[in-house]
N, C-alpha and C positions, 0 to 999 in steps of 0.2 A: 224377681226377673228370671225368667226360665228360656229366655231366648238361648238357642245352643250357639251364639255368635257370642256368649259371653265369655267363653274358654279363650276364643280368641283376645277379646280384649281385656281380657285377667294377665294373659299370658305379653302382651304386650307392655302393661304396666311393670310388672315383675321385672320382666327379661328383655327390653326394648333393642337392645344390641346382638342378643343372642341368633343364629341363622334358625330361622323356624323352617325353609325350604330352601331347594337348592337342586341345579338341574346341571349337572357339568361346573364350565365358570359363573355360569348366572347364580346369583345369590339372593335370596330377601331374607331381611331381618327380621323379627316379630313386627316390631314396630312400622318396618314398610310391607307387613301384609297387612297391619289392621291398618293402615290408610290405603291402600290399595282396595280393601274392600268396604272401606266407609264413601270414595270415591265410585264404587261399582252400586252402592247403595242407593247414589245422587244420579247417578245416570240409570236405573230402574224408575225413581221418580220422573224424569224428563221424560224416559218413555210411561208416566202414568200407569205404570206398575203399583197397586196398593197392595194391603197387609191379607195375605191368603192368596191373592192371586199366583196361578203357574209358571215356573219361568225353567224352561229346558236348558239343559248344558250338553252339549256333542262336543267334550273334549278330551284326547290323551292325558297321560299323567305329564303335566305342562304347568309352571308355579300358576298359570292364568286362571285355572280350576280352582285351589284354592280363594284365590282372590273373587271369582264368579263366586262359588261354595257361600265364603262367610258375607259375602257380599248383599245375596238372596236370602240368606237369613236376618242378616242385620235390620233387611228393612223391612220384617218381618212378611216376606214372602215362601213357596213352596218350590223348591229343590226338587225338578225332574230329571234325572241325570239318565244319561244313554251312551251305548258303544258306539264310537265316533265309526266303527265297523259299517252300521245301519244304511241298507238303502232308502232311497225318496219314501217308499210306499210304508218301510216300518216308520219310518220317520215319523212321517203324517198317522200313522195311527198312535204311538205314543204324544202326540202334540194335542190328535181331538179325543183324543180317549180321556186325558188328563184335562184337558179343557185349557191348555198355556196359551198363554198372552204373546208368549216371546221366547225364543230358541238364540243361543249362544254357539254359535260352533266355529270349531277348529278351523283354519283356511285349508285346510287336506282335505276336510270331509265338504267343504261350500259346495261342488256341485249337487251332491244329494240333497245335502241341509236344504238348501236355497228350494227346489221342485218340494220336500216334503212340508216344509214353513210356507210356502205358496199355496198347496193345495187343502193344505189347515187351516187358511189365514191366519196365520201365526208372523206375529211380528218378527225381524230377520236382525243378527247383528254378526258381523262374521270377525271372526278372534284370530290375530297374529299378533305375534312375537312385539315385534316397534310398531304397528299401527297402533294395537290395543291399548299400551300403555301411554303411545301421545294422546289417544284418544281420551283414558281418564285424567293424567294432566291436567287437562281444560275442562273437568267436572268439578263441580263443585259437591265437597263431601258431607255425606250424611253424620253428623258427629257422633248424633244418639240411637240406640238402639231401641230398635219396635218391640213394644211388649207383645211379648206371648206368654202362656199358658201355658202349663204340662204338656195337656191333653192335646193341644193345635196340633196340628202337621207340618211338621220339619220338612218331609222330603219322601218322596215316593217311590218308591222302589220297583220297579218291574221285573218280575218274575221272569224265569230262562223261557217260559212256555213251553213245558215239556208234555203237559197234557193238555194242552189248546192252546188259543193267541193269550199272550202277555197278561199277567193281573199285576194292577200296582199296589202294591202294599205300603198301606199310609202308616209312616213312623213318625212318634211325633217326638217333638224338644225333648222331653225326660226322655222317651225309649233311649234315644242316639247318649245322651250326655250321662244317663246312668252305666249304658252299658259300656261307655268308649273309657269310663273313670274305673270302673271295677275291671277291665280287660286290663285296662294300663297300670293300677295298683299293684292288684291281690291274684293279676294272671304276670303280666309282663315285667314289673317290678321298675319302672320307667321314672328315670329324674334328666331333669336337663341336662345331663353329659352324655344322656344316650344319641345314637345318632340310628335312627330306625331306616332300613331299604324300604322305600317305596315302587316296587316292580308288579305289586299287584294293581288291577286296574281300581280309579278312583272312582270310577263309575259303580262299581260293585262295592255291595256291605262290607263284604269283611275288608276290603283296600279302605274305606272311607271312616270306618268305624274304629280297626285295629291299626290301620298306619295315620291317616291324617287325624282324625279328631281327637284319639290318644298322645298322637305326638303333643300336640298343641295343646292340649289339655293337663302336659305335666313339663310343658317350656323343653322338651325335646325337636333336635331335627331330623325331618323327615329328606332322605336323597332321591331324587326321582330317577326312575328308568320308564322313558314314554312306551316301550314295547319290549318285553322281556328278551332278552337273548344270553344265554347263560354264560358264554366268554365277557359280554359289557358286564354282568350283573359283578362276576369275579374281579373286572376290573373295578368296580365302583366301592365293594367291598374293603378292596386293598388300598384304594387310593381315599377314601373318604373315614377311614377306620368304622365302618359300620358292628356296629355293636349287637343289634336287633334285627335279623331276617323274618320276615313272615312270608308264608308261596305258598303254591299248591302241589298235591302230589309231583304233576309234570317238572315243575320248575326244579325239585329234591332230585329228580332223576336225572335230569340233564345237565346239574352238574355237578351230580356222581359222575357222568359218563363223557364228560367234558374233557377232550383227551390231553390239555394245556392245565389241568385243575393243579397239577402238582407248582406249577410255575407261580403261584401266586401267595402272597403272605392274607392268610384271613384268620388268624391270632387272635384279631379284635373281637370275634365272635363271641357274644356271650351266650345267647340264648336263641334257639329258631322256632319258630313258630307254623304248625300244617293246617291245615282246616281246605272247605271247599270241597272235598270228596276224602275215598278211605286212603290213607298212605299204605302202600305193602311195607309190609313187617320189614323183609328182605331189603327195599331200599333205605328205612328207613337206619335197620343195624350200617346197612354197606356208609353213609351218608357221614354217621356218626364216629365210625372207624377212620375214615378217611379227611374229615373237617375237624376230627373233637372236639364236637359242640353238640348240646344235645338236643332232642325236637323235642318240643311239648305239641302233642298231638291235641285240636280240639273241633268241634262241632256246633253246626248255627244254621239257620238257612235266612233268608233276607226277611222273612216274616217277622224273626225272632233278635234282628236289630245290632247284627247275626247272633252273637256267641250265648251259646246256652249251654255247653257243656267242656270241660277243659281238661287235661292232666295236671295238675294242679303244681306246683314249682314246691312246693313244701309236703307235699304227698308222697307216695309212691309211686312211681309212674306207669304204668303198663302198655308195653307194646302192642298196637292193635286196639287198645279201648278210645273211646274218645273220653275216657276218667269221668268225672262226677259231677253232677248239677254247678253252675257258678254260685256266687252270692246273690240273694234274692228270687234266684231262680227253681221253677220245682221241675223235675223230669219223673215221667212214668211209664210202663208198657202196657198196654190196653190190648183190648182181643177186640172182635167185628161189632159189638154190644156195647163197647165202653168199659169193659170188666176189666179189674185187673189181671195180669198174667202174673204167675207164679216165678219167683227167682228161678234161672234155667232156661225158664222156655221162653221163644220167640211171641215176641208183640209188637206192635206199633208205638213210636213215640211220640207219646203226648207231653206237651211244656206249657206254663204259667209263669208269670211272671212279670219283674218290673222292665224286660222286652219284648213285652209281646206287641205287636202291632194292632192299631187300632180298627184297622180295615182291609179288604180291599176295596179298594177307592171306587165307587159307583155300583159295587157290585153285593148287594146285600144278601142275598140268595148263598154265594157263594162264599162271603162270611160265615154265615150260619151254619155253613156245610163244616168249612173249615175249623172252626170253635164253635163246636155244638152245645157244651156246658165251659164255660170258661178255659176248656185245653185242648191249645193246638195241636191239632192232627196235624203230624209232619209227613205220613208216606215212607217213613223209614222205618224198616224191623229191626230188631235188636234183642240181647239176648243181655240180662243183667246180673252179675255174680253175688255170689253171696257177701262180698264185701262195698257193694253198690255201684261197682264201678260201670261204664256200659260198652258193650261191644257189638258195633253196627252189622247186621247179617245183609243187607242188603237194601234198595227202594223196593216197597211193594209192589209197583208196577213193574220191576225186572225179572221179581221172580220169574224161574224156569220149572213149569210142572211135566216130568217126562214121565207120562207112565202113573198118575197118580203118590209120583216121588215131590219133592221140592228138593228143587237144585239152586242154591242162590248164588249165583256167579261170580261173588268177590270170594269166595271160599275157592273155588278153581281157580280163578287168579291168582289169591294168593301163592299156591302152589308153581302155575305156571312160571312166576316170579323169583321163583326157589333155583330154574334152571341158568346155569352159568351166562349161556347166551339171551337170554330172553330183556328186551327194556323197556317193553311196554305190553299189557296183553287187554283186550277185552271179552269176555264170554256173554254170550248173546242165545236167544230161544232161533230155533229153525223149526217149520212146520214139519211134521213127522206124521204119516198117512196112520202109521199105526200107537206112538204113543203120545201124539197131540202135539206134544214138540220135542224137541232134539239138542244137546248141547252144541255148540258153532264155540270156537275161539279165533279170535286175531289179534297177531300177533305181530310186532315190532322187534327185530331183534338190534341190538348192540353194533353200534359200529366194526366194521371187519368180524365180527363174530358170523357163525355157522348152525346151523339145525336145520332140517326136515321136519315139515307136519307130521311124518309119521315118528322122528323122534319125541317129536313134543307130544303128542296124543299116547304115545309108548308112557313117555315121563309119568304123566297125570295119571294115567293106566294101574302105575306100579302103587302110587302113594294114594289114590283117594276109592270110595267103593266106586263098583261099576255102574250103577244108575248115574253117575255125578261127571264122570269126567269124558273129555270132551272127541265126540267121533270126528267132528270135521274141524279141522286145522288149518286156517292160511296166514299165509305170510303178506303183512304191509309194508310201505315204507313210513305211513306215519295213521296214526287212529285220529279221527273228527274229534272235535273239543269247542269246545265254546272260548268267547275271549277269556274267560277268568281259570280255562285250565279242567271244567269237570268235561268227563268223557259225556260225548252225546251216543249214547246207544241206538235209537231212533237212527242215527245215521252209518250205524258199522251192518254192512252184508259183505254177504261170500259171494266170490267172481261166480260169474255165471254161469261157468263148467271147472266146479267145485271138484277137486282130485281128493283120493284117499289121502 
């Protein structure tokens, strides 16, 4: 049996009483999510849901996801999961792109859901708190689970679409259940007394992979926060004794800079977890001085089921590296040919492995593109030391060439980040008449803190050479980001009478 619903219902025999979820006072047991979701099982059959067919989820981090989640696996159907974010029009194009039968959504997001399920003919069911559960109640449950294969597809993943509209990337049973048992072993070191934060979105790889299906996969509970706010996240910490943090850069920062941080007992901490984009060095020391708890930094993209590369908890750690291939997994740097690149110098990362995904779903052409001989082309440059560790220089597509320089602008950021005031920065390319493009930074500073763009361009000035650092400097009150926290670059410009 390779159904990935089998975690679930291992973990309910084992630990039937133990809390597998938990959202505030709401509580479920292992036990009342594997019948919650053997009852979600029996109401896919009434809607004539069979084994492969699509069935979308438009919900917050809400125990009702999980229960949808193992639910749509149980009876062995496909896992389209979306930001309850989403208007009518993305809606519907994730609903006919994937080909789903049926959409599950949040009652916050109904009015979208409903226009994008209509204009997909996509069958419609809308999810609340006491309707949903009297709803399953009066279903009668699936006991057994649908067989699947390795190979099947689990769940589909949609890409951020940063270089065109959304690809969904078909993960199947092994990818998700190899990768969420070796994340949760031989990364996160996870037994049933952990109690893992759930504030990254369930929608997304690494929230689905690294907090829910690891939880449940080694009789851990996972604490939900439906939308991150770093005062709740502290409180939930302190009041739930959370043991396991996982986030992204932004979330590390904001509550460093959380000006109540001191008020709250988070002792329980044992280990945190970054991934999602690069952590700066600088928040990452301030984070660990201030919580004493350490981050193990690591790397993945949703192709890769995420995690493909980690700091490893028995290793040495290096700040700034994303550390070294996982178990099972190969990583390497390749040049524009496919050639290896020499330790030292920058290349693109390529992965193999038992996560790699099997597709993108309809799109064979750009499969091909993407795994041209069996390793994934990620888009990411990197630079590998002589001890193997890797250290991400930048996505190829941000690079900045000013001048026939390359400028890769997590290296200026870094620095930007070094400044007392600084709590967020982005470096971005600006067209430049004479050297093609131009360094641009924006910048967030610190609550009550102070600087001028021309102190901050001064700063950069002083510490990096002159091709690299940055002429034009402005101030935000907060940088675009996607729900799961990676900066959208695509969406950072300079006001439109741009000062020295």
């Amino acid at each position: 049996m390779a159904n990935l619903a089998l975690n679930l219902v291992e973990a309910a025999d084992i630990h039937p009483r133990r809390v597998a979820v938990r959202l505030d006072d709401l509580v479920l047991t292992y036990e009342e999510l594997d019948e919650r979701s053997a009852q979600v099982a029996g109401l896919l059959a009434a809607h004539g849901v069979e084994p492969g067919d699509r069935v979308g989820l438009l919900l917050p981090n809400v125990p009702q996801f999980p229960m949808l989640y193992y639910g749509v696996l149980r009876a062995g159907a496909v896992v389209v999961p979306m930001n309850p974010l989403l208007k009518a029009r993305e809606i519907e194009y994730y609903l006919e792109d994937s080909g789903a039968r049926l959409l599950f959504a949040w009652h916050g997001s109904a009015d979208e859901a409903v226009k994008g399920a209509e204009a997909a003919e996509a069958g419609f069911v809308p999810v609340a708190a006491g309707a949903f559960d009297h709803l399953l109640t009066g279903q009668a449950p699936q006991a057994s689970l649908t067989g699947r294969a390795d190979h099947d597809t689990a769940v589909i993943l949609y890409t951020s679409g940063t270089t065109g509209r959304p690809k969904g990337a078909e993960l199947t049973h092994a990818n998700l259940r190899r990768n969420a048992s070796v994340s949760a072993t031989t990364l996160f070191g996870l037994d049933p007394e952990d109690v893992v934060m759930g504030c990254l979105p369930l929608f997304h790889s690494f929230g689905q992979t690294c907090g829910l299906n690891a939880a449940v996969g080694r009789g851990a509970c996972l604490t939900l926060v439906p939308r991150f706010d770093p005062g709740k996240a502290l409180e939930v910490i302190q009041r739930d004794r959370v043991t396991v943090f996982e986030g992204v850069p932004t979330m590390y920062a904001a509550l460093l800079n959380h000006p109540r941080r001191g008020e709250f007992d988070v002792g329980s901490l044992r280990l945190c977890v970054s991934g999602g984009a690069a952590l700066p060095v600088e928040v990452l020391r301030g984070f660990e001085d201030a919580f004493g708890c350490i981050i193990l930094e690591g790397y993945g993209l949703s192709e890769t089921s995420p995690v493909a590369a980690f700091n490893h908890p028995e290793r040495e750690r290096r700040p700034g590296s994303i550390g070294t291939p996982i178990q099972g997994v190969e990583l390497r740097l390749v040049g524009p040919l496919g050639e290896d690149v020499p330790s030292g110098e920058v290349g693109e990362i390529a992965i193999r492995g038992h996560n790699l995904m099997r597709g993108y779903w309809g799109r064979e052409e750009a499969t091909r593109e993407a795994i041209p001989d069996g390793w994934f082309r990620t888009g990411d440059l990197a630079r590998q030391d002589e001890d193997g560790y890797f250290f991400i220089v930048d996505r190829k597509k941000d690079l900045i060439i000013r001048g026939g320089y390359n400028v890769y602008p997590r290296e200026v950021e870094e620095v930007l980040y070094e400044h007392p005031a600084v709590a967020e920065a982005a470096v971005v390319a600006l067209p430049h008449p004479t050297y093609g493009e131009e360094v641009g930074a924006a910048v967030v500073l610190k609550p009550g803190a102070r600087a001028t763009p021309a102190e901050l361009r001064a700063f950069c000035q002083e510490r990096i050479a002159a091709y690299k650092y940055p002429r034009h400097v402005w101030l935000e009150a907060a940088l675009p980001r996607t729900a799961t926290g990676k900066l959208l670059r695509r969406e950072v410009h300079p006001p439109a009478d741009l000062g020295p």
